[in-house]
mmCIF entry with sequence, helices, sheets and N, C-alpha, C, O atoms, coordinates in Angstrom:
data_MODEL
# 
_entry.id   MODEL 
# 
_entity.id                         1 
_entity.type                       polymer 
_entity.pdbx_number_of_molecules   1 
# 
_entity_poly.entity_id                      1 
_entity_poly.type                           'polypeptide(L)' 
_entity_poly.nstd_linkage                   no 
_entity_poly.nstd_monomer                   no 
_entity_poly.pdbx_seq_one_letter_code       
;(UNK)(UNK)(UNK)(UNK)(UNK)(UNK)(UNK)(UNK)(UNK)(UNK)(UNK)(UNK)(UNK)(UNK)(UNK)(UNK)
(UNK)(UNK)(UNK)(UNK)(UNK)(UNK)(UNK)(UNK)(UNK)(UNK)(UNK)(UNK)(UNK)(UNK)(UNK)(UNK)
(UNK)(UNK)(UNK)(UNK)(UNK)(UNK)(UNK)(UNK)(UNK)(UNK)(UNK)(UNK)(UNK)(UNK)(UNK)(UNK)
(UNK)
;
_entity_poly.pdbx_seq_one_letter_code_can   XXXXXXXXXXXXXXXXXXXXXXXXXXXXXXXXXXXXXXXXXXXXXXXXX 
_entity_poly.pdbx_strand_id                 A 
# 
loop_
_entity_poly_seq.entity_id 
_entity_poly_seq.num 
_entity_poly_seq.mon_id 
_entity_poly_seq.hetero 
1 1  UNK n 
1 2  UNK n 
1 3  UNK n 
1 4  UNK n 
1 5  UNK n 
1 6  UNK n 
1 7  UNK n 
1 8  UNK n 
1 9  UNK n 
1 10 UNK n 
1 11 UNK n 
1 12 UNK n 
1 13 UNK n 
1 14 UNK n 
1 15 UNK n 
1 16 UNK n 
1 17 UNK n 
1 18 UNK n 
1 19 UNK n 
1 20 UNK n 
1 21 UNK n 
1 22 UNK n 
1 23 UNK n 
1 24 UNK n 
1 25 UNK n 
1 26 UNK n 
1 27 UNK n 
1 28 UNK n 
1 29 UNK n 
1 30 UNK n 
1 31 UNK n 
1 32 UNK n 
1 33 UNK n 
1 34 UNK n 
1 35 UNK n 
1 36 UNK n 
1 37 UNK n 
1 38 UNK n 
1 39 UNK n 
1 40 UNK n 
1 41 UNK n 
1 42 UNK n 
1 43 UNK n 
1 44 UNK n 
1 45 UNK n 
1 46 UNK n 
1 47 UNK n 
1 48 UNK n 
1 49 UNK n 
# 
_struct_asym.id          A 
_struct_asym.entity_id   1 
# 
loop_
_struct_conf.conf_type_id 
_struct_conf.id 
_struct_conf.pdbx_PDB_helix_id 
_struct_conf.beg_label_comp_id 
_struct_conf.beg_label_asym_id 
_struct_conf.beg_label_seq_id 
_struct_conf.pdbx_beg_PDB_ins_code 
_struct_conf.end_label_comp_id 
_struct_conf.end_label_asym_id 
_struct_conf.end_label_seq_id 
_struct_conf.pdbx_end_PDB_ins_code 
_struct_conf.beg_auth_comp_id 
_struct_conf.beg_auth_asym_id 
_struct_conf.beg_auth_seq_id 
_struct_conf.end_auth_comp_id 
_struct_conf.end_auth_asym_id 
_struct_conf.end_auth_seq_id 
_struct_conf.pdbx_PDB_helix_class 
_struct_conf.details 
_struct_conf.pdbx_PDB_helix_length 
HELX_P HELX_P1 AA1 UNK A 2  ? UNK A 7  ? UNK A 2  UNK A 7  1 ? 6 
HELX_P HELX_P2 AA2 UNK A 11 ? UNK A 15 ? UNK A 11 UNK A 15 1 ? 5 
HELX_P HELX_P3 AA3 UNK A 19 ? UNK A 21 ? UNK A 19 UNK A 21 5 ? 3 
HELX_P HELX_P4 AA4 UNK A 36 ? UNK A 38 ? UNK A 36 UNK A 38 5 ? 3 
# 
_struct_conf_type.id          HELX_P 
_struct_conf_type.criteria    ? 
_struct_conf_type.reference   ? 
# 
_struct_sheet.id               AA1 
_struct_sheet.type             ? 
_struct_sheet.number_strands   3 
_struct_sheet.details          ? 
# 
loop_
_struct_sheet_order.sheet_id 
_struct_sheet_order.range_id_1 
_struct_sheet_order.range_id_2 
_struct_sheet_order.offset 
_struct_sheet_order.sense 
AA1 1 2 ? anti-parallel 
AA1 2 3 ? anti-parallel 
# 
loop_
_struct_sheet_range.sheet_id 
_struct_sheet_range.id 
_struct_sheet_range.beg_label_comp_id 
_struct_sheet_range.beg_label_asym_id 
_struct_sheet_range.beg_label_seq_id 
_struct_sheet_range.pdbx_beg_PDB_ins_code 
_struct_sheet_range.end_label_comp_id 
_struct_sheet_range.end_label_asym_id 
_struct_sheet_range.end_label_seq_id 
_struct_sheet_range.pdbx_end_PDB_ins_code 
_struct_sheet_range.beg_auth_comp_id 
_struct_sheet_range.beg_auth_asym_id 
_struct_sheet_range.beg_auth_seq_id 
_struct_sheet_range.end_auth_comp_id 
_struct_sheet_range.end_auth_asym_id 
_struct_sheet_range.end_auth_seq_id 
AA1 1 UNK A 22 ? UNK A 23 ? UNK A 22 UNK A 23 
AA1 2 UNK A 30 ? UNK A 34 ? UNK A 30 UNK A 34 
AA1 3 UNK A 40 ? UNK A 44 ? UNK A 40 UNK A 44 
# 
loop_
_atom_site.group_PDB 
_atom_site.id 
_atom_site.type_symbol 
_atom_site.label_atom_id 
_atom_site.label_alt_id 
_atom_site.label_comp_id 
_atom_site.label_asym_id 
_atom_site.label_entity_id 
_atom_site.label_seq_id 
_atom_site.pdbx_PDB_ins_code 
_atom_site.Cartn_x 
_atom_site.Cartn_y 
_atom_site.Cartn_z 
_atom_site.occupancy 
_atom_site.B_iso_or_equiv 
_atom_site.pdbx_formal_charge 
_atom_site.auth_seq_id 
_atom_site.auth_comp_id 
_atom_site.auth_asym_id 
_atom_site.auth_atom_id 
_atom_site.pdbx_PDB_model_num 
ATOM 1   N N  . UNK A 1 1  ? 26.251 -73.766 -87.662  1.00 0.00 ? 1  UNK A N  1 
ATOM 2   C CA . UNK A 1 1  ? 26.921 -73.950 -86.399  1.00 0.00 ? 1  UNK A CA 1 
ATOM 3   C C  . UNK A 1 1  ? 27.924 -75.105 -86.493  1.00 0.00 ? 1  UNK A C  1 
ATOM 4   O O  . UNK A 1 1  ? 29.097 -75.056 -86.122  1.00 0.00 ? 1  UNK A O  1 
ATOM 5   N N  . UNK A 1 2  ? 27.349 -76.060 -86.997  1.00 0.00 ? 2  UNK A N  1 
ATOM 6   C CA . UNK A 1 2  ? 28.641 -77.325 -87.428  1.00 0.00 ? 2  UNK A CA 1 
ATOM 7   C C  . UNK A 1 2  ? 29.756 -76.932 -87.762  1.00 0.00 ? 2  UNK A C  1 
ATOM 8   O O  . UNK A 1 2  ? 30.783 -77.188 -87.133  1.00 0.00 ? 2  UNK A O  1 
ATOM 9   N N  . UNK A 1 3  ? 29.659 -75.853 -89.417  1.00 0.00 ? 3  UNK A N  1 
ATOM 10  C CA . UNK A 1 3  ? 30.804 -75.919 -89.599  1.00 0.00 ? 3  UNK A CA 1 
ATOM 11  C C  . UNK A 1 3  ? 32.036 -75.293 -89.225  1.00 0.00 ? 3  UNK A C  1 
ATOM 12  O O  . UNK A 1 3  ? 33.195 -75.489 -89.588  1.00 0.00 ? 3  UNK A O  1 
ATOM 13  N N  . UNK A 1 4  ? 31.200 -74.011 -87.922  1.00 0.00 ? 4  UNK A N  1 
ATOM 14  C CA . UNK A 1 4  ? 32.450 -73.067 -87.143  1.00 0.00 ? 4  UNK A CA 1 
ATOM 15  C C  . UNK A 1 4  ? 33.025 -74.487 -86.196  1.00 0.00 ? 4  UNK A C  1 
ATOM 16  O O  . UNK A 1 4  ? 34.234 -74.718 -86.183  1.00 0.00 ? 4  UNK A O  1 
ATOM 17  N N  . UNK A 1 5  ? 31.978 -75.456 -85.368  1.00 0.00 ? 5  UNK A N  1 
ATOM 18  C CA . UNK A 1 5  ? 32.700 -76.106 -84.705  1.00 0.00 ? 5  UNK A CA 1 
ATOM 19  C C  . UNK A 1 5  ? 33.515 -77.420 -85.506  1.00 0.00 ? 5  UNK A C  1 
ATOM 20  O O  . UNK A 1 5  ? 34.180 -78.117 -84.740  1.00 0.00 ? 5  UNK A O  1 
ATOM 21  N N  . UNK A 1 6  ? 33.528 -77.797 -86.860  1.00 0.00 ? 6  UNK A N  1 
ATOM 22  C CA . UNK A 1 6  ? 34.111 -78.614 -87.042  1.00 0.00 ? 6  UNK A CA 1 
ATOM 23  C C  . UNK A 1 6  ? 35.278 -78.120 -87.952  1.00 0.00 ? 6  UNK A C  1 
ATOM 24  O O  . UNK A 1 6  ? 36.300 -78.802 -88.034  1.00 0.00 ? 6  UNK A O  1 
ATOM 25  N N  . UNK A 1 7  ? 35.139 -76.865 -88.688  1.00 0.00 ? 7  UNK A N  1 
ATOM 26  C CA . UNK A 1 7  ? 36.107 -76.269 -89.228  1.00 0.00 ? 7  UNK A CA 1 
ATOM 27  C C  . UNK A 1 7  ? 36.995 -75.168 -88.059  1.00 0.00 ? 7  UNK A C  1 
ATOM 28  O O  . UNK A 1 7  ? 37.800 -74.400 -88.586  1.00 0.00 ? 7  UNK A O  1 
ATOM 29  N N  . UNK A 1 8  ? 36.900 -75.129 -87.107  1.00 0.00 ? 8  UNK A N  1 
ATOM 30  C CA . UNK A 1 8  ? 37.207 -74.243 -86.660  1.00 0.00 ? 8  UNK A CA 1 
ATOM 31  C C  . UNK A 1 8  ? 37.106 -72.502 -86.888  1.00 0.00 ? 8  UNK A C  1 
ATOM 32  O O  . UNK A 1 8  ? 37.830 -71.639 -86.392  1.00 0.00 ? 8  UNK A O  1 
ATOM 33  N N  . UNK A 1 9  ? 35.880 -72.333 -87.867  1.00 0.00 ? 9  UNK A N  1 
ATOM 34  C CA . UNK A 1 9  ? 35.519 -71.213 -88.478  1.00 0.00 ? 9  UNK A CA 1 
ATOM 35  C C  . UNK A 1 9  ? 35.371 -69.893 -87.973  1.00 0.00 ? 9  UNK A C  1 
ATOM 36  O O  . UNK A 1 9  ? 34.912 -70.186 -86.869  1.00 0.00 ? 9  UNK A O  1 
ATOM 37  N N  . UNK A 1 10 ? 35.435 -68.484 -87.980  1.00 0.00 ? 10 UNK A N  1 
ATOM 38  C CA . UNK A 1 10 ? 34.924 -67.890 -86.864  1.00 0.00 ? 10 UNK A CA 1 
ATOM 39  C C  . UNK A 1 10 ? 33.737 -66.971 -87.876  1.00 0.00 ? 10 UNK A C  1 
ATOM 40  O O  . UNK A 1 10 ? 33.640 -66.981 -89.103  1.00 0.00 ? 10 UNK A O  1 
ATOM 41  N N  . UNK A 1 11 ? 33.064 -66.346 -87.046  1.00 0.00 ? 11 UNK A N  1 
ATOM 42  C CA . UNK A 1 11 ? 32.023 -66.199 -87.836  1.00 0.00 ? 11 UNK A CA 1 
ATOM 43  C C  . UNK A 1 11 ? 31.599 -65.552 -89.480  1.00 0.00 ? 11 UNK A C  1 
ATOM 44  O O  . UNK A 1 11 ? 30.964 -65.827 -90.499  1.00 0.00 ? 11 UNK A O  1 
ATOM 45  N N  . UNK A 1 12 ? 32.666 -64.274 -88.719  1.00 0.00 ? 12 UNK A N  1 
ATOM 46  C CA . UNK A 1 12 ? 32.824 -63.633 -90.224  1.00 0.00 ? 12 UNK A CA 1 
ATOM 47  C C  . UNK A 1 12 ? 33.151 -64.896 -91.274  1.00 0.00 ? 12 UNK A C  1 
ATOM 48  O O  . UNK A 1 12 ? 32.284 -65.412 -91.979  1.00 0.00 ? 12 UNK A O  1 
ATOM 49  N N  . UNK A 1 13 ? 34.699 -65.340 -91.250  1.00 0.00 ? 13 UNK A N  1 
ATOM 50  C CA . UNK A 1 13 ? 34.564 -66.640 -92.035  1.00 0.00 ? 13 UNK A CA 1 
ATOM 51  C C  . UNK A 1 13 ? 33.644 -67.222 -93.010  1.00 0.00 ? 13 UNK A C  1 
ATOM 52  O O  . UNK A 1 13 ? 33.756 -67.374 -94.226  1.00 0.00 ? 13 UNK A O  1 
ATOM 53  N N  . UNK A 1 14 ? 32.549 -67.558 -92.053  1.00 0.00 ? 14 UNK A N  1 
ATOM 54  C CA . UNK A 1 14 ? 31.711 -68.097 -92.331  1.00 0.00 ? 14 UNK A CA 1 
ATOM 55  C C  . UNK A 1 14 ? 30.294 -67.724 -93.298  1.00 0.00 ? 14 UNK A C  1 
ATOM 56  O O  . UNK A 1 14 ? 29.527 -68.318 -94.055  1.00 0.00 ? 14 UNK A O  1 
ATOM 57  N N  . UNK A 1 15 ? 30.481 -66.417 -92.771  1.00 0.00 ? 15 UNK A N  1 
ATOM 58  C CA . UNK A 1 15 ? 29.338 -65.095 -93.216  1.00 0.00 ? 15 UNK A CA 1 
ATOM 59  C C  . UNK A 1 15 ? 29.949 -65.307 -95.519  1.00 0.00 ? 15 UNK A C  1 
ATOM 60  O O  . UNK A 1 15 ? 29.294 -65.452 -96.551  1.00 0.00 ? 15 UNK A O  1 
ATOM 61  N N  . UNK A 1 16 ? 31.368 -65.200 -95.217  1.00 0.00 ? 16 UNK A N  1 
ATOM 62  C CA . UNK A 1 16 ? 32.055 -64.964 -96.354  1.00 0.00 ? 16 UNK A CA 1 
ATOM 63  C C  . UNK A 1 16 ? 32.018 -66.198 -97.761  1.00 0.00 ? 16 UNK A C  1 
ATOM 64  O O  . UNK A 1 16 ? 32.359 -66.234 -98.944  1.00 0.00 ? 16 UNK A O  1 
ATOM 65  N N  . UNK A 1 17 ? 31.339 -67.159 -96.678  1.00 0.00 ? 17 UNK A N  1 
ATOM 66  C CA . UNK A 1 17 ? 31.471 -68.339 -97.533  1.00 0.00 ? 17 UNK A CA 1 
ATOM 67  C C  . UNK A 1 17 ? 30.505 -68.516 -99.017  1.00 0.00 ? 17 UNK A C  1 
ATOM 68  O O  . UNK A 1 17 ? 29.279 -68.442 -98.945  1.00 0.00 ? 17 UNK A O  1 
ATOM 69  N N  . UNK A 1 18 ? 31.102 -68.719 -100.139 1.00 0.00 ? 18 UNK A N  1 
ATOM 70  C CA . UNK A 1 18 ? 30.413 -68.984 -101.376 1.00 0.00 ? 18 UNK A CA 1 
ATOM 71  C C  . UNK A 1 18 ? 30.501 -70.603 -101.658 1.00 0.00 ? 18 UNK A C  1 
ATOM 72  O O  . UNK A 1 18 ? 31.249 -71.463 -101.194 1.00 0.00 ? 18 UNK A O  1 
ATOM 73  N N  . UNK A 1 19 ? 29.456 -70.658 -102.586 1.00 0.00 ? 19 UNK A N  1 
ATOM 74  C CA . UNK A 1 19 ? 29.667 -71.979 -102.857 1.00 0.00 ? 19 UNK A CA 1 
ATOM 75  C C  . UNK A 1 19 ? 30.676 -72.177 -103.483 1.00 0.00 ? 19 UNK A C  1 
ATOM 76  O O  . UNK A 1 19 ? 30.818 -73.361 -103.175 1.00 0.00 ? 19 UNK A O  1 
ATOM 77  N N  . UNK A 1 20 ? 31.750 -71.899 -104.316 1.00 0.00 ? 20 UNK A N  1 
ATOM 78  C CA . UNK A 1 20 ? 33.031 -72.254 -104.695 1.00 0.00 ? 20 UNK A CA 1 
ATOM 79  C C  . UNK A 1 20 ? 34.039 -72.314 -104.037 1.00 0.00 ? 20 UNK A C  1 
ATOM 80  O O  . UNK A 1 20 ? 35.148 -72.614 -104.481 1.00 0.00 ? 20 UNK A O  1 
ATOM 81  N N  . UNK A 1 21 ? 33.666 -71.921 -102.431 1.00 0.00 ? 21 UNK A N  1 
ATOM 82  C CA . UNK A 1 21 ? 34.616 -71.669 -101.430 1.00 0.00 ? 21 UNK A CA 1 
ATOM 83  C C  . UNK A 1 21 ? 34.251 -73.492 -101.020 1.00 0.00 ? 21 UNK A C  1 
ATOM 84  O O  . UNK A 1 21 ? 35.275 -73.984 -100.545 1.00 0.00 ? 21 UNK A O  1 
ATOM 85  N N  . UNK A 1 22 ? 33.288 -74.353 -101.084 1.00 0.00 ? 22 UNK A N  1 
ATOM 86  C CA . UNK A 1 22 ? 32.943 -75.663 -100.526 1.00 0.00 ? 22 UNK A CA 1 
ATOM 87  C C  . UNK A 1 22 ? 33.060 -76.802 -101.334 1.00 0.00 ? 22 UNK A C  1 
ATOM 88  O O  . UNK A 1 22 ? 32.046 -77.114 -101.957 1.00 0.00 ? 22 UNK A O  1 
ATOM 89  N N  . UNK A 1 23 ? 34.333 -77.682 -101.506 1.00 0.00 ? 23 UNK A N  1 
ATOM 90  C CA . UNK A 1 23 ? 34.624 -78.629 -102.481 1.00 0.00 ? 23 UNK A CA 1 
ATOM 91  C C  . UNK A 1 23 ? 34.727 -79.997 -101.679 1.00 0.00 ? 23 UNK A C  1 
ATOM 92  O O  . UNK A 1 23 ? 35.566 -80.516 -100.943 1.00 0.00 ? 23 UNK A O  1 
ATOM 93  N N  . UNK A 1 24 ? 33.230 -80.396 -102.265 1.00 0.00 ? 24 UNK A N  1 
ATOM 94  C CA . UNK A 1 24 ? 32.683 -81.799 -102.203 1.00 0.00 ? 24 UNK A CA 1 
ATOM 95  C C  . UNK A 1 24 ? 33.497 -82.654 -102.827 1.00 0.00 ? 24 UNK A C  1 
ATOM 96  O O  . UNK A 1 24 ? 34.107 -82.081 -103.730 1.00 0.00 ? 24 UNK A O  1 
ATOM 97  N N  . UNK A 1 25 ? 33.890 -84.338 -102.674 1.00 0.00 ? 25 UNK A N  1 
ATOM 98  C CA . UNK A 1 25 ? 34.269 -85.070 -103.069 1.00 0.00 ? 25 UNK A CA 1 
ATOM 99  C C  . UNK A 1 25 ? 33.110 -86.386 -102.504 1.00 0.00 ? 25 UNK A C  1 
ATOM 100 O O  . UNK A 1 25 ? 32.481 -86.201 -101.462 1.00 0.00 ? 25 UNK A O  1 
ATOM 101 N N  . UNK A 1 26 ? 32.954 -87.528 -103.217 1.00 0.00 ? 26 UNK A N  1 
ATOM 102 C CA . UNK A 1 26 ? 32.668 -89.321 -102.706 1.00 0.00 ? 26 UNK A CA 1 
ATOM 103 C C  . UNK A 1 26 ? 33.338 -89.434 -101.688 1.00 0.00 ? 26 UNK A C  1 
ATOM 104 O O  . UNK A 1 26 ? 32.915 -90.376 -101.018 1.00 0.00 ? 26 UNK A O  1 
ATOM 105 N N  . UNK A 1 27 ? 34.575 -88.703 -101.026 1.00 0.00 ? 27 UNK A N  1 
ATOM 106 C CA . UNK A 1 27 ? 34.926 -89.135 -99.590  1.00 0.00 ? 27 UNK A CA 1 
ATOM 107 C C  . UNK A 1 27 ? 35.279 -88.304 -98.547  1.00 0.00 ? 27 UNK A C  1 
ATOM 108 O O  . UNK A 1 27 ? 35.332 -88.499 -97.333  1.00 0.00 ? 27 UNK A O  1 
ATOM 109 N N  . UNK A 1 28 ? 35.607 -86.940 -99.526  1.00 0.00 ? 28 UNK A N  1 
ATOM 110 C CA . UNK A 1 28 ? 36.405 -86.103 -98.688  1.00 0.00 ? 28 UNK A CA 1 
ATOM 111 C C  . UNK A 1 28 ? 35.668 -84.301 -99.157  1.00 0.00 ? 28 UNK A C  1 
ATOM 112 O O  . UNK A 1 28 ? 35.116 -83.931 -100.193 1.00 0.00 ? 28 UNK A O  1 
ATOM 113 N N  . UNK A 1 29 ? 35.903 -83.751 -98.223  1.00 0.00 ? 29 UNK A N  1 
ATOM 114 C CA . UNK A 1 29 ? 35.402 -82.295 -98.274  1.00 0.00 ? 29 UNK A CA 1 
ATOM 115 C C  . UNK A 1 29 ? 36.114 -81.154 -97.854  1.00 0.00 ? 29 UNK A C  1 
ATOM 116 O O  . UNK A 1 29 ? 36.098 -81.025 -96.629  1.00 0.00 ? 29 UNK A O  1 
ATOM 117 N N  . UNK A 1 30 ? 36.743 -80.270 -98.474  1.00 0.00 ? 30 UNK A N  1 
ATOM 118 C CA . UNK A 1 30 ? 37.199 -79.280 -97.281  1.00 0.00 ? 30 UNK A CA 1 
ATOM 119 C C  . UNK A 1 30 ? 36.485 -77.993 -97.610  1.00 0.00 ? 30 UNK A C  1 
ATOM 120 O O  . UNK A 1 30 ? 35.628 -77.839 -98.480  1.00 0.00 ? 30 UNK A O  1 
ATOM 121 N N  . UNK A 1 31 ? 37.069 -76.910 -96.610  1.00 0.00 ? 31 UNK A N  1 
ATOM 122 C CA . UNK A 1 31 ? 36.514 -75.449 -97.026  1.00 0.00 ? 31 UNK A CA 1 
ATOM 123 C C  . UNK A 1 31 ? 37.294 -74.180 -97.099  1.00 0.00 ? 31 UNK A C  1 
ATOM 124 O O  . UNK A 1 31 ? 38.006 -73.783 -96.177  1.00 0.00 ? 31 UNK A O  1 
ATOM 125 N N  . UNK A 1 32 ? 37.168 -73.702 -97.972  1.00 0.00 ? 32 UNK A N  1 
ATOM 126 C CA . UNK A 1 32 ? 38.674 -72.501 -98.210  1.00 0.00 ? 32 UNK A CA 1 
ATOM 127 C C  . UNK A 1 32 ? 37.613 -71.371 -97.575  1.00 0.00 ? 32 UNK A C  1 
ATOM 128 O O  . UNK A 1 32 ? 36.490 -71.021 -97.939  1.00 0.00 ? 32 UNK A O  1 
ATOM 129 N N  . UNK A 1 33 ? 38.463 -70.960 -96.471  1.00 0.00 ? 33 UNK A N  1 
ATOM 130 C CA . UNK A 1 33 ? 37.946 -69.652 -95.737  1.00 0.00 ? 33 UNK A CA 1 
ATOM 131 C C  . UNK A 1 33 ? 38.789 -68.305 -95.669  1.00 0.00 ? 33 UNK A C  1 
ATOM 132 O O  . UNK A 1 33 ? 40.009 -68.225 -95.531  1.00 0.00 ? 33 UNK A O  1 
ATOM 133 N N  . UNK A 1 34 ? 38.012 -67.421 -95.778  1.00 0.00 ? 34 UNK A N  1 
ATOM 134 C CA . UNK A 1 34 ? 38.463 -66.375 -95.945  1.00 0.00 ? 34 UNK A CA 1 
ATOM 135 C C  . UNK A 1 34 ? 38.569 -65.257 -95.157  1.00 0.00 ? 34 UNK A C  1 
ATOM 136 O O  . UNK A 1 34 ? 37.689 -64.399 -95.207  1.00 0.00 ? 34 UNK A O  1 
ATOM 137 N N  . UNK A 1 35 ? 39.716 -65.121 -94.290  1.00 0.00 ? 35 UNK A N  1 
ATOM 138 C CA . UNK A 1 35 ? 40.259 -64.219 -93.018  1.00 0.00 ? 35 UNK A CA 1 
ATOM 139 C C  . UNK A 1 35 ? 40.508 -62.781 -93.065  1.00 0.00 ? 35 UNK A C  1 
ATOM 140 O O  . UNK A 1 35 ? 40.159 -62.048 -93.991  1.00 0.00 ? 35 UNK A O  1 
ATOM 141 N N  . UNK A 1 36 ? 41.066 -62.458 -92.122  1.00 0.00 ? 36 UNK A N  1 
ATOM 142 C CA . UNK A 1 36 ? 41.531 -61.264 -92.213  1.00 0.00 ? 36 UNK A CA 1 
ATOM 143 C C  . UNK A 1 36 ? 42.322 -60.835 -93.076  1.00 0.00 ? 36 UNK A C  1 
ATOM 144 O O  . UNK A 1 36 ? 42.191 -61.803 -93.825  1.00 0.00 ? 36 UNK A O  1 
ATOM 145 N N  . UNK A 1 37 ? 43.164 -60.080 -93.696  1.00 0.00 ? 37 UNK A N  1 
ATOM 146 C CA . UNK A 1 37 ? 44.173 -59.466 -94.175  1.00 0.00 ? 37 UNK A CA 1 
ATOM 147 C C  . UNK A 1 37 ? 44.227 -60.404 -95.655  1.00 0.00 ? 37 UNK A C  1 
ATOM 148 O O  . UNK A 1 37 ? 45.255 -60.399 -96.333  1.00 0.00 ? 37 UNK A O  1 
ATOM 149 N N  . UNK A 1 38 ? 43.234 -61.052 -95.991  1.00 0.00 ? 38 UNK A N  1 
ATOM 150 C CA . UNK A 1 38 ? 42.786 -61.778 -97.512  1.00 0.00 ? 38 UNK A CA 1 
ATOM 151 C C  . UNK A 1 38 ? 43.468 -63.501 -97.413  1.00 0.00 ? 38 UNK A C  1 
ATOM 152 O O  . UNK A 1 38 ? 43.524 -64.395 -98.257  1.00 0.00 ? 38 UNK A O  1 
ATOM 153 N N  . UNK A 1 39 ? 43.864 -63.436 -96.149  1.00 0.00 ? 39 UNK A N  1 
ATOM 154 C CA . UNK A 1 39 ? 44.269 -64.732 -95.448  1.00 0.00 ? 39 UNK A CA 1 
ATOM 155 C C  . UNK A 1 39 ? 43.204 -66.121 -95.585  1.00 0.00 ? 39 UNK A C  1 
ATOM 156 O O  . UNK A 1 39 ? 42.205 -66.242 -94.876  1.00 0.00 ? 39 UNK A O  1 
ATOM 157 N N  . UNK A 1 40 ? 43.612 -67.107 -96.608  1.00 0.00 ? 40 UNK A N  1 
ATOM 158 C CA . UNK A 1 40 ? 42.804 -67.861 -97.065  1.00 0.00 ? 40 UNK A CA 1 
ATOM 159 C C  . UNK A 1 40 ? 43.524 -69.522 -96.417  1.00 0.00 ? 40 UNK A C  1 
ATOM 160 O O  . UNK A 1 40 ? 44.725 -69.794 -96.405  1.00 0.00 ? 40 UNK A O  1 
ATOM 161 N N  . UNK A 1 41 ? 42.714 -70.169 -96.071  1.00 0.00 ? 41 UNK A N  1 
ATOM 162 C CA . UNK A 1 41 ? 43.265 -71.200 -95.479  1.00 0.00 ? 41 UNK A CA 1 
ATOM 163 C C  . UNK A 1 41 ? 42.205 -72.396 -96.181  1.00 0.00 ? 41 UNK A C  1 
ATOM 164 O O  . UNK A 1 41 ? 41.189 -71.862 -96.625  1.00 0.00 ? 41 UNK A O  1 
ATOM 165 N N  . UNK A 1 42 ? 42.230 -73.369 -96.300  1.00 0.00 ? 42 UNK A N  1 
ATOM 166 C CA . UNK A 1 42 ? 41.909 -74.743 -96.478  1.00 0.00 ? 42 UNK A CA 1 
ATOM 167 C C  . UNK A 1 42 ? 41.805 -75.862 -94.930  1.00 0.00 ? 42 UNK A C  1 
ATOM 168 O O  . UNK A 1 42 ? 42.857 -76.219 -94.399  1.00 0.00 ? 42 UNK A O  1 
ATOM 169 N N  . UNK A 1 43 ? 40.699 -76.223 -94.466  1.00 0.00 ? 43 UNK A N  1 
ATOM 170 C CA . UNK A 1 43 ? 40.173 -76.782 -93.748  1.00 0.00 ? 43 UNK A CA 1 
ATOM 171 C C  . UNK A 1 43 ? 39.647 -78.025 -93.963  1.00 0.00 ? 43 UNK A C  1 
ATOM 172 O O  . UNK A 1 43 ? 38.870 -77.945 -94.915  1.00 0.00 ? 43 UNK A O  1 
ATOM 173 N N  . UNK A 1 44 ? 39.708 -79.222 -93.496  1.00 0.00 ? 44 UNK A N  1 
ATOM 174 C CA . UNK A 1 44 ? 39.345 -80.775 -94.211  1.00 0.00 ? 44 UNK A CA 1 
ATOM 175 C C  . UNK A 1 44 ? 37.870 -80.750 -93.237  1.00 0.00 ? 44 UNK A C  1 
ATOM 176 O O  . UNK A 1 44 ? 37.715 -80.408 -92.065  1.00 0.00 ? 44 UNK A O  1 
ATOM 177 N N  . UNK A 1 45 ? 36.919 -81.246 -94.221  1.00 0.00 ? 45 UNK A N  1 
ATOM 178 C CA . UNK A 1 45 ? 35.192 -80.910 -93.006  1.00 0.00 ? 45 UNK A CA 1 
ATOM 179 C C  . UNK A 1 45 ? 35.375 -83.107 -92.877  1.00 0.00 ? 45 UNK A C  1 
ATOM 180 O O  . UNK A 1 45 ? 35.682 -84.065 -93.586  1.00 0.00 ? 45 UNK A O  1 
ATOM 181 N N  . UNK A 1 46 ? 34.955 -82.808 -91.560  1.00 0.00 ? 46 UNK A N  1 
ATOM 182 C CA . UNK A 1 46 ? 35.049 -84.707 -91.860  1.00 0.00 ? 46 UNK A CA 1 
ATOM 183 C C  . UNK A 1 46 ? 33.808 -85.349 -92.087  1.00 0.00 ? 46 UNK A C  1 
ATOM 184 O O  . UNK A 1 46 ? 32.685 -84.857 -91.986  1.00 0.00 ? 46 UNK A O  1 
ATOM 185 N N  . UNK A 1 47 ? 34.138 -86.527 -92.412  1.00 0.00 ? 47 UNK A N  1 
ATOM 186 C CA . UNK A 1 47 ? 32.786 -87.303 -92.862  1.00 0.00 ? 47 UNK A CA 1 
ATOM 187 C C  . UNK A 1 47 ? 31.779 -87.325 -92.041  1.00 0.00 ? 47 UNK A C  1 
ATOM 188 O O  . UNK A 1 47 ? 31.897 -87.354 -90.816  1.00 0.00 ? 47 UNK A O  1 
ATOM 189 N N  . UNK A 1 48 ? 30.701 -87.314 -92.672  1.00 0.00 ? 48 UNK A N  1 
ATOM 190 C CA . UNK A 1 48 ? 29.573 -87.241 -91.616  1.00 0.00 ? 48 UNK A CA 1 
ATOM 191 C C  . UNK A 1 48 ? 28.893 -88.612 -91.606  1.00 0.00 ? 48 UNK A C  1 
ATOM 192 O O  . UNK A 1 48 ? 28.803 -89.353 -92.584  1.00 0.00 ? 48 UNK A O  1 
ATOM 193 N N  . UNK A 1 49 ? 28.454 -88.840 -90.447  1.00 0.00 ? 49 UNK A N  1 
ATOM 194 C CA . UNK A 1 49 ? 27.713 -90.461 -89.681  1.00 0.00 ? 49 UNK A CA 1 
ATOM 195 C C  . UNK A 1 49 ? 26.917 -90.889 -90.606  1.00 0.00 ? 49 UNK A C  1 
ATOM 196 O O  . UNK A 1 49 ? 26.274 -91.924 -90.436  1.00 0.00 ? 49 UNK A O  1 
# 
């Protein structure tokens, strides 16, 4: 649920996600999601508390 509301994800999206789709860094994270029509976007996840 976090990451539809902090990525702006929608579900399918989300359903689609692999772990090579989720690139961890020491500060920073984003998530390459995968849309309609093979429409791939990059999303920054923010730091967590």
């Amino acid at each position: 649920m976090a990451t539809m509301l902090y990525a702006g994800a929608w579900v399918e999206e989300c359903a689609q996600l692999e772990v090579a789709d989720v690139l961890i860094t020491a500060r920073t994270g984003h998530l390459r999601l995968h849309g309609k029509g093979d429409e791939v976007r990059t999303v920054p996840l923010p730091p967590l508390p």
